[in-house]
C-alpha positions in Angstrom: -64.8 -16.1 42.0 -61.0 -15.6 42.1 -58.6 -17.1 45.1 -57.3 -14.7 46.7 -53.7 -15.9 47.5 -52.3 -15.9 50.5 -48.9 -14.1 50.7 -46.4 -16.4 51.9 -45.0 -15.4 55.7 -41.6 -14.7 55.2 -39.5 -15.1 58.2 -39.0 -12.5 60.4 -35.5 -10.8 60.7 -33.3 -11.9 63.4 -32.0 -8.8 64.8 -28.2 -8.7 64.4 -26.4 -9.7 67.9 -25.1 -6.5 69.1 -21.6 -6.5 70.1 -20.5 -4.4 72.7 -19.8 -0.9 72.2 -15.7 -0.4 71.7 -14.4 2.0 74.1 -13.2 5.7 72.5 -9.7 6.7 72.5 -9.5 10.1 73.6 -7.3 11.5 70.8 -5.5 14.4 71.9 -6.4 17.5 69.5 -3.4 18.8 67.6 -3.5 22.3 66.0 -4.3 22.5 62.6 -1.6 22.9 60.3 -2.0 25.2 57.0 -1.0 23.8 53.9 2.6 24.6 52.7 1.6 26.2 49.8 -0.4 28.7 51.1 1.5 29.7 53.3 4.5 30.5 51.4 4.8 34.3 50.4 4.0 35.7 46.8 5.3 38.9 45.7 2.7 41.4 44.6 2.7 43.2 41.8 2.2 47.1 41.3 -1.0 47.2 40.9 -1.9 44.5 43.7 0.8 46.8 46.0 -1.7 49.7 46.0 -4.3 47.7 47.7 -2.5 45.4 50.3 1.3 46.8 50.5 4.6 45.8 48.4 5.8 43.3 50.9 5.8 39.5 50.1 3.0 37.6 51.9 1.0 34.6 52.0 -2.0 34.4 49.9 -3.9 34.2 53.4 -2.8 37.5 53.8 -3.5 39.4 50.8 -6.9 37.8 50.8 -7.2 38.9 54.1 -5.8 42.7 52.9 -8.1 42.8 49.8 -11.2 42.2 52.1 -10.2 44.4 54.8 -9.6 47.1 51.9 -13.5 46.2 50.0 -15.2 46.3 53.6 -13.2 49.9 54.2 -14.2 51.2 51.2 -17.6 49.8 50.9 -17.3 48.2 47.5 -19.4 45.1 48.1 -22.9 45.5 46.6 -25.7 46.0 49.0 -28.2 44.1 47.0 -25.8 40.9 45.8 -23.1 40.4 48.9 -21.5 38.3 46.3 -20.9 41.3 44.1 -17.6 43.2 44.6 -18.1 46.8 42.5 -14.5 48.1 41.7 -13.7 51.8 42.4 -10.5 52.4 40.3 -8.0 50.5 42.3 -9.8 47.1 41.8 -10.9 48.1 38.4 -7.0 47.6 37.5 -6.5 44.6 39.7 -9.9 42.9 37.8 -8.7 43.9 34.0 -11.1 46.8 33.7 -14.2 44.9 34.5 -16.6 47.3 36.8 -17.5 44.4 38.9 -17.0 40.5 39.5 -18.1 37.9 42.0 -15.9 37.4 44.7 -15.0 33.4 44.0 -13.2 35.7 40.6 -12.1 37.6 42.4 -9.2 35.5 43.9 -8.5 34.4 39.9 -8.0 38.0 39.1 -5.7 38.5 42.2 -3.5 36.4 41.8 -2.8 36.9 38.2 -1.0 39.6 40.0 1.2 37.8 42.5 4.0 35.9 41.6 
């Protein structure tokens, strides 16, 4: 017959000494400021000027402009909400592809802003 061994008692973990909670600072909340960059305006070219106006803007803005323009003229793709399907404005703006996601479409706008 084998031993069965024991397993050695290993001593039991002392519970770390709590210290006492530190009191919160209530921070006051500042707004939050928009990076620099941006927020500083890019002219648009031609093509980009059909769809959100020939007016120097923040990138904000003509992101803002392109969606309001896809959501207007229903371009997104019922199926894939990724999918932005270019009627012949946005054909131009996305070098003659029919459609592209919209994380290219912000590369293929601002190819067009300078």
């Amino acid at each position: 017959m084998a031993a069965k061994k024991k397993a050695a008692k290993k001593p039991a973990k002392k519970a770390a000494a709590k210290k006492p909670a530190a009191k919160k600072v209530a921070k006051k909340k500042t707004a939050r400021k928009p990076n620099a960059a941006f927020m500083k305006p890019v002219q648009p070219d031609a093509i980009l000027a059909a769809i959100v106006g020939d007016k120097p803007q923040p990138r904000t803005e003509i992101m803002k402009k392109t969606w309001v323009y896809i959501k207007k003229n229903n371009l997104q793709d019922k199926k894939n909400r990724r999918q932005i399907n270019a009627d012949p404005a946005l054909k131009a703006l996305f070098g003659g592809k029919a459609s592209v996601t919209m994380f290219e479409m912000t590369k293929y706008i601002f190819k067009h802003a300078k």
